[in-house]
LOMAR-917309 format. One line per field, with one value per residue (C-alpha): residue in one letter; x, z, y. Coordinates in steps of 0.001 Angstrom, whole numbers, plus 500000, padded with zeros to 6 digits. Layout:
LOMAR-917309
r (A  ...) .
c1 (X  ...) .
c3 (Z  ...) .
c2 (Y  ...) .
end
This chain:
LOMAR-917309
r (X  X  X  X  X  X  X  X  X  X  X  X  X  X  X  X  X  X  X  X  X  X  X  X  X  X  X  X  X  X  X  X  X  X  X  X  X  X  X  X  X  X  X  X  X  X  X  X  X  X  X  X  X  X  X  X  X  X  X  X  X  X  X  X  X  X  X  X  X  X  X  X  X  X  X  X  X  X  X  X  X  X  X  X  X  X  X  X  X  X  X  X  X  X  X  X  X  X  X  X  X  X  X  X  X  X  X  X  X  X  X  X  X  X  X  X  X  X  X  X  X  X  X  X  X  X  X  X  X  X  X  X  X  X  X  X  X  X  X  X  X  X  X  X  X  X  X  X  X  X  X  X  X  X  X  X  X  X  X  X  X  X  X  X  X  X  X  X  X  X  X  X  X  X  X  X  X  X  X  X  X  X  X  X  X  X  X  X  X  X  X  X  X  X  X  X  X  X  X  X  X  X  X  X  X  X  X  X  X  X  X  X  X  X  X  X  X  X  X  X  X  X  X  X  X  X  X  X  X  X  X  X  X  X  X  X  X  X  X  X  X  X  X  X  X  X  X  X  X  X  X  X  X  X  X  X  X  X  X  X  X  X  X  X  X  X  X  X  X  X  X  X  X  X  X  X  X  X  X  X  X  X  X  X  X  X  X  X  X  X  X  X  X  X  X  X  X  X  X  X  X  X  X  X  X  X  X  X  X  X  X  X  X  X  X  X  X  X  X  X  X  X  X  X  X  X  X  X  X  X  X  X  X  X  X  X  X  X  X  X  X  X  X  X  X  X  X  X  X  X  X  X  X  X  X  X  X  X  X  X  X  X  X  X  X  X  X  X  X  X  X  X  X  X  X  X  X  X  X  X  X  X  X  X  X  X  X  X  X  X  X  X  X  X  X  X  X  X  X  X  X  X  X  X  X  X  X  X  X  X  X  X  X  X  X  X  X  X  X  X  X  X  X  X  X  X  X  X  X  X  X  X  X  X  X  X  X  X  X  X  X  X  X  X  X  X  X  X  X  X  X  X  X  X  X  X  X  X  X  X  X  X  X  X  X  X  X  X  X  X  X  X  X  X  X  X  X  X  X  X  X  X  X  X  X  X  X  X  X  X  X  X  X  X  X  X  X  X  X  X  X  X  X  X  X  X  X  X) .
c1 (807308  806651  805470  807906  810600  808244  808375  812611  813331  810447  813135  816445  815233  814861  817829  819755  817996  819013  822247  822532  821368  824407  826913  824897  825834  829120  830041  829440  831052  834308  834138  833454  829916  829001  829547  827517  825452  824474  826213  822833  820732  817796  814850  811706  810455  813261  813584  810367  809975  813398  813831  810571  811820  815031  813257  810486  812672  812052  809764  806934  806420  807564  807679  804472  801917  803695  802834  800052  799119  800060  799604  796704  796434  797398  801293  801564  798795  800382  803623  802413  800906  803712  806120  803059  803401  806926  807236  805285  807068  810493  809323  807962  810684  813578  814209  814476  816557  819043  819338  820039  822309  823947  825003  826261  828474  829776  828778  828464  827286  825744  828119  830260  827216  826826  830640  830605  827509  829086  832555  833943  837953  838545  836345  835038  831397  832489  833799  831607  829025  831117  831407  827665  826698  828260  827126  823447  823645  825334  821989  820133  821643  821237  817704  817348  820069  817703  814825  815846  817362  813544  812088  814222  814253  810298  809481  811603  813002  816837  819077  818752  822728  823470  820176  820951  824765  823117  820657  823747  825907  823641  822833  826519  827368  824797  825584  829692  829444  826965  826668  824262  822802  822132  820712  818415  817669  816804  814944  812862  812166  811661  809041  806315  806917  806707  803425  802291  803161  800988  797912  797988  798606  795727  793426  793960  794305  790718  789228  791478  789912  786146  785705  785932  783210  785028  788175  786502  784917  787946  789510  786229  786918  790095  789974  791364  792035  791187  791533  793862  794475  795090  797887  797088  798509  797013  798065  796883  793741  794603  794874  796611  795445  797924  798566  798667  802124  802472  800694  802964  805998  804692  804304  807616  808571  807912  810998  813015  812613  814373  818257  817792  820686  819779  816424  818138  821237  818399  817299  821127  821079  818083  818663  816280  814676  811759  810196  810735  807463  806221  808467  806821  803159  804059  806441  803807  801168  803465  803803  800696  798939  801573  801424  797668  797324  800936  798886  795466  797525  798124  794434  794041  796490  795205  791778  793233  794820  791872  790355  793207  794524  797781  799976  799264  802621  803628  805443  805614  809230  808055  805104  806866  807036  803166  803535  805745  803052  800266  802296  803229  799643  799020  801781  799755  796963  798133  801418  800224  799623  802643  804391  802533  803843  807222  806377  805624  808679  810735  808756  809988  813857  812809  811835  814962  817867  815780  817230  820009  821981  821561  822897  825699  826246  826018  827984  830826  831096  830929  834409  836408  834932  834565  837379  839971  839772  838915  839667  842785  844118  844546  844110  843178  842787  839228  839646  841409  838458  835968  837786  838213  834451  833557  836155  834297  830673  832173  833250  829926  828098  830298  829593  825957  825906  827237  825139  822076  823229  820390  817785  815436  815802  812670  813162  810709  812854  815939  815113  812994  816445  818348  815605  815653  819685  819498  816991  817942  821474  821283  817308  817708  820997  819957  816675  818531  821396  819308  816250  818522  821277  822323  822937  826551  829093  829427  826079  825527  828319  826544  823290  824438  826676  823735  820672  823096  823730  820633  818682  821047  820570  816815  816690  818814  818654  815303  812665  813258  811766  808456  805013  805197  808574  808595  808231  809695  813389  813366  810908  813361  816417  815209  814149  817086  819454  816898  817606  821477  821792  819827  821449  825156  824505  823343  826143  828707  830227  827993  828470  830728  829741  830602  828684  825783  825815  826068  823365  821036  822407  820654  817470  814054) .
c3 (052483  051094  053188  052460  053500  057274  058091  056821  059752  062410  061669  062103  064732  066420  065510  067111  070226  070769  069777  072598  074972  074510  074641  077827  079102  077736  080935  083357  081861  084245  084393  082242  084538  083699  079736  079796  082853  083393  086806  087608  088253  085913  087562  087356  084359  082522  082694  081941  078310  077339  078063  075599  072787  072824  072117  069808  066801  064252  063133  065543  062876  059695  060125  061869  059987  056726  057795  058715  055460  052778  054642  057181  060784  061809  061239  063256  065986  066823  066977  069190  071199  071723  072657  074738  077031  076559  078070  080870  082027  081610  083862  086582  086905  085619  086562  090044  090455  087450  088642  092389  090934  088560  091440  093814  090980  089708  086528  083539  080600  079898  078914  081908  084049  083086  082921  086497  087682  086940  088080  084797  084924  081423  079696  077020  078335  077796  074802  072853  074537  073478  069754  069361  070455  067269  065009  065984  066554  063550  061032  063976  063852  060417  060485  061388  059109  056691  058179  058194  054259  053153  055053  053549  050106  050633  051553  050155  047255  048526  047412  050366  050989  051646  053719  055776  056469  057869  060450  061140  062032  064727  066291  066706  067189  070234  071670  071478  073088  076167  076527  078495  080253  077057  074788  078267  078073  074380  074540  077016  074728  071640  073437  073720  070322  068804  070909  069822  066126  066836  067594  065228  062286  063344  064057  060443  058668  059813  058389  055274  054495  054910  058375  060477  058415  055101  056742  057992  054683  052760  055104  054881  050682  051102  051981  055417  056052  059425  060786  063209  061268  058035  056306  052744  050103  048964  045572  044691  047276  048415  052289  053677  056811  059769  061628  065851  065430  063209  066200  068867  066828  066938  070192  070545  070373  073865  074673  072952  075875  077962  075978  074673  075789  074855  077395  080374  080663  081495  084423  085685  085035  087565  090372  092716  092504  094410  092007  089509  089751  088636  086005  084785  084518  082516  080160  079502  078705  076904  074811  074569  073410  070693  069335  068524  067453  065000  063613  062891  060494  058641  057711  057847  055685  053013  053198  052578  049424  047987  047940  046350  049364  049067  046498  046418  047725  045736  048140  052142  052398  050075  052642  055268  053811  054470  058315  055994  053496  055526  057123  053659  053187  056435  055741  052527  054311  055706  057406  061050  059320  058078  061447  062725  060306  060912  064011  063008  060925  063861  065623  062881  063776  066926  066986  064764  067053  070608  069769  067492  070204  073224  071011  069826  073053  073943  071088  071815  075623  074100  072509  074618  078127  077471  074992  075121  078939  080622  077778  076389  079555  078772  081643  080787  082272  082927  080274  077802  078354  077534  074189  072856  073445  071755  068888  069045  068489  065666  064154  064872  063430  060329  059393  060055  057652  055234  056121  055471  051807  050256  050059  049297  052575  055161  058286  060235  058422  059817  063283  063297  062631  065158  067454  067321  067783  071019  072697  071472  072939  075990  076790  078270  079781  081850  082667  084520  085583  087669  089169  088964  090807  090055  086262  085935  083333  080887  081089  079962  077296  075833  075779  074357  071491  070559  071016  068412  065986  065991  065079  061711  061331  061037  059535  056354  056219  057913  057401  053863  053824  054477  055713  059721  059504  058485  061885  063238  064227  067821  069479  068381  068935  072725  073370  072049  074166  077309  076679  076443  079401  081436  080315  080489  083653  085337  083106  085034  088057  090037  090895  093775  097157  096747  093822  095398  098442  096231  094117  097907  099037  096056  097421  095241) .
c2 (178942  175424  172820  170465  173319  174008  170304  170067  173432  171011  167681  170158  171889  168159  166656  169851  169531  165651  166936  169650  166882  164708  167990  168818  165391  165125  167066  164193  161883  160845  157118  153886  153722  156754  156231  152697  152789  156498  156307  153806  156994  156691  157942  155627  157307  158093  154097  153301  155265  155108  151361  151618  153549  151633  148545  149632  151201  152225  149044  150457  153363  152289  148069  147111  149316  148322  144852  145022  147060  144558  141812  141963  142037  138473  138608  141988  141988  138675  139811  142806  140719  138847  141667  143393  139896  139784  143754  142967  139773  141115  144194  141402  138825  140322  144226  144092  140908  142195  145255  144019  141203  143199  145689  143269  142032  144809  144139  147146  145232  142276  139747  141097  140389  136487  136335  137352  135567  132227  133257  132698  133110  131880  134367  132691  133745  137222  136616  134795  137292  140066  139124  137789  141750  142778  140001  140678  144469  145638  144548  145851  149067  148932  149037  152082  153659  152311  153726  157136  156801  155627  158785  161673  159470  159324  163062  165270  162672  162821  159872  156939  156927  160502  160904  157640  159099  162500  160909  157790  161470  162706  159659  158727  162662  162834  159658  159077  162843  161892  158235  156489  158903  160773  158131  157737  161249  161806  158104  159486  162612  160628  157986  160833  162092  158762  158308  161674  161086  157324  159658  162290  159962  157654  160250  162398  159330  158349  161373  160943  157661  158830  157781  154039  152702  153367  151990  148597  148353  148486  146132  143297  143751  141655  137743  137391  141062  141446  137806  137005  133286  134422  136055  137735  139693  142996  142352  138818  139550  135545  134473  131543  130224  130010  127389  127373  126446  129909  131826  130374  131452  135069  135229  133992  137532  137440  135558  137795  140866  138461  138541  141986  144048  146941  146887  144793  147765  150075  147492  148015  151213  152174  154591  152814  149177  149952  151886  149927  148566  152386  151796  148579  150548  153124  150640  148311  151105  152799  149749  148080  151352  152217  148959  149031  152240  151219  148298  149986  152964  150015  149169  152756  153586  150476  152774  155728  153762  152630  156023  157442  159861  157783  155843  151942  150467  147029  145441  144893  146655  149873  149967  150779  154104  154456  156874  158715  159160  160028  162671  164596  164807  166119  168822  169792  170900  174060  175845  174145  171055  171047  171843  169311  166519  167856  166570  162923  162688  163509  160950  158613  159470  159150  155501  154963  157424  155726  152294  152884  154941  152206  149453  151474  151528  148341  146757  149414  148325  144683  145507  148602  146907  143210  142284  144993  145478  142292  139299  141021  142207  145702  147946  151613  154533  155891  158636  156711  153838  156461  157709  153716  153519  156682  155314  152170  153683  155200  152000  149863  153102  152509  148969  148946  151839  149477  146703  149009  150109  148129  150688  147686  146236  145444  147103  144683  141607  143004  143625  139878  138020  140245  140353  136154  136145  137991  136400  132590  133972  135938  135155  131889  132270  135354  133639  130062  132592  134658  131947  128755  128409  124859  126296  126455  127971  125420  125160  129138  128555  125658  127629  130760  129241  126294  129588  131714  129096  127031  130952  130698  127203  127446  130962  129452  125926  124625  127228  127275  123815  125097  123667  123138  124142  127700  129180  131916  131308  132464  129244  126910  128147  129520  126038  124240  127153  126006  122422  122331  124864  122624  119082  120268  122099  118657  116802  118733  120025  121550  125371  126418  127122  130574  130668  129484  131640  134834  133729  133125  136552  138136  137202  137583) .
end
């Protein structure tokens, strides 16, 4: 038996277990809480690693250390740095009161959440919130279609479309079938083999490229390499310095944790906020140590390049092929190998299935719970609810397959614009809904539509100027969302007393 073949049964014997997971769940699924929310029952590590492997996608295994390959370190260690702080600080400030709020509310998703918060009887919060979901998760969710198309069309040389339609199956299979509690479930599997497929890759791709030394040295042969303020291409063997204003933009990244819906559902969806704070520990390790060890495989990987263990990738988006590389030439070594990187590879789907199912998810509940049920006025039963959001998964699922046709698309570039809409969106909005109580509605509706449109504004039209300029979206369009949620909030009427005394009864 062929290696290739041993590590093809390892992926489909993975993919059928996260399938039997959501038919296992399937069963429990009576109510519209159930399907989004998981009947709020996560335990406190189930909502630790698979609030984790939501978030991280699959640009922890493919994006970062394809980064960090052609370019350097800078551009990705600042960027984990920036979500490492942003974990953390989300964990701290946000969890407990969200999950408190969110429960005193009534609230299942997130634009019903700030709808509610503000007492918002028009519903354009939710609907604006509602169709922003879509417009930023459908290229998000295409990311990882795309991710899975360049690791069949990598290994086993299988045309990108049909292999992206097979993995975009199971994930939607598993998840329309078990909702929430199931994406928890299998996100909670998938976190320790992504962490496991981190190691192993690190560790053989070491020994691959001759050992540390040979790796550093390799690394020190390239201008600006392994500096933390200096970007430089592989190719050309040129760095450009970065600026301070460059670094701040990276860590901007930070600020995205807080409008993520994807992560803040799995705040709601805790069974018990007091151990939340168990929650936060194992998150933040979880994250902080994955995120080195993603960045090293790509100096690593630029070692084992050089020598010749691996092909020399051209580009930063063809890098992003490089975990998949390493692990073929693991699976050469030997039948265990071989299991083994069968292994990694379904660590790879992992990363990609952990996130792609939540948002599915959450962009589904954005139209069968948001706009179908409380804008439109449409009252359902709780059976028929859970069929239009199972019908709705489907749908999403469809058109970020089609968004992800490009087989020449960056996976890191993707999730970095959709990363930047949902935190200039929802990040500052949840942040003066839930610690400020003089912030009113307009205020929030202000903020969301000016965060949303100032992230395309500077994406298209102002970064492309360049010099000072050509920072990362997010830190602008946060700030900007800050300033016209604060302004309009003090330019208008200020909240109700009932407002007020539910936002007090919360407590801290």
């Amino acid at each position: 038996m062929s290696s290739t073949t041993i590590m093809l049964i390892a992926i489909a014997v993975y993919l059928i277990g996260m399938l039997a997971i959501g038919v296992a769940y399937s069963r429990g699924q009576t109510n519209s809480s159930e399907f989004y929310l998981g009947g709020r029952k996560l335990g406190p590590y189930v909502t630790a690693l698979s609030t984790e492997a939501s978030d991280m996608s699959a640009w922890l295994l493919m994006g970062v250390p394809g980064l960090a390959f052609f370019c350097g370190i800078a551009e990705a260690s600042w960027t984990a740095i920036g979500l490492a702080l942003g974990t953390y600080l989300n964990w701290l400030f946000v969890a407990k009161r969200l999950r408190r709020y969110s429960v005193k509310i009534n609230a299942l998703t997130i634009p019903d959440f700030v709808s509610k918060r503000f007492h918002d009887n028009t519903k354009i919060i939710e609907t604006m919130g509602a169709i922003l979901i879509i417009v930023f998760y459908v290229p998000y969710t295409a990311s990882g279609f795309a991710a899975c198309g360049k690791l069949f069309g990598t290994l086993f040389g299988a045309s990108y479309v049909p292999a992206m339609l097979i993995s975009a199956i199971v994930i939607v299979a598993y998840t329309t079938c078990g909702g929430f509690k199931a994406a928890s479930v299998t996100s909670f599997v998938q976190s320790l083999i992504m962490i496991f497929a981190l190691i192993v890759v690190m560790i053989f791709g070491v020994s691959a490229a001759g050992g540390w030394d040979s790796v550093v040295a390799n690394a020190k042969e390239i201008p600006g390499y392994l500096s933390l303020t200096a970007s430089t291409d592989i190719q050309s063997a040129e760095a450009t310095s970065y600026s301070t204003l460059t670094v701040f933009s990276l860590l901007a990244w930070a600020l995205g944790y807080f409008g993520m819906p994807h992560v803040l559902i799995h705040f709601m969806a805790a069974e018990d906020e007091s151990k939340l704070k168990v929650s936060r520990r194992v998150g933040t390790a979880w994250v902080v140590v994955s995120l080195a060890i993603a960045v090293l495989i790509g100096i690593i990987g630029f070692a084992m390049a050089s020598n010749g263990s691996i092909k020399m990738f051209d580009s930063s988006s063809s890098a992003e092929s490089l975990i998949v590389s390493i692990a073929s030439l693991l699976g050469s070594k030997g039948t265990l190998l071989a299991i083994l990187a069968g292994i990694i590879l379904a660590g790879i789907l992992s990363a990609t299935m952990s996130t792609a199912d939540v948002q599915l998810l959450a962009a589904a509940s954005g139209i069968a719970h948001n706009i179908i049920n409380d804008v439109l006025g449409i009252k359902l039963s709780e059976r028929k609810s859970i069929v239009v959001a199972r019908v709705t998964v489907i749908c999403v699922a469809v058109l970020g397959f089609l968004f992800a046709l490009d087989p020449n698309s960056s996976v890191f570039r993707i999730v970095s614009f959709a990363w930047a809409g949902f935190g200039a969106t929802f990040g500052p909005v949840m942040l003066f809904g839930l610690f400020w109580k003089r912030c009113n509605k307009w205020g929030a509706i202000a903020g969301m539509f000016s965060g949303a449109a100032m992230v395309f504004i500077w994406k298209y039209a102002v970064a492309p100027m360049g010099g000072v300029l050509a920072i990362y979206e997010l830190l602008p369009a946060f700030v900007i969302s800050c300033v016209f949620i604060v302004v309009v909030s003090l330019l208008t009427k200020a909240p109700e007393a009932e407002i007020v005394a539910e936002f007090e009864s919360v407590g801290k």
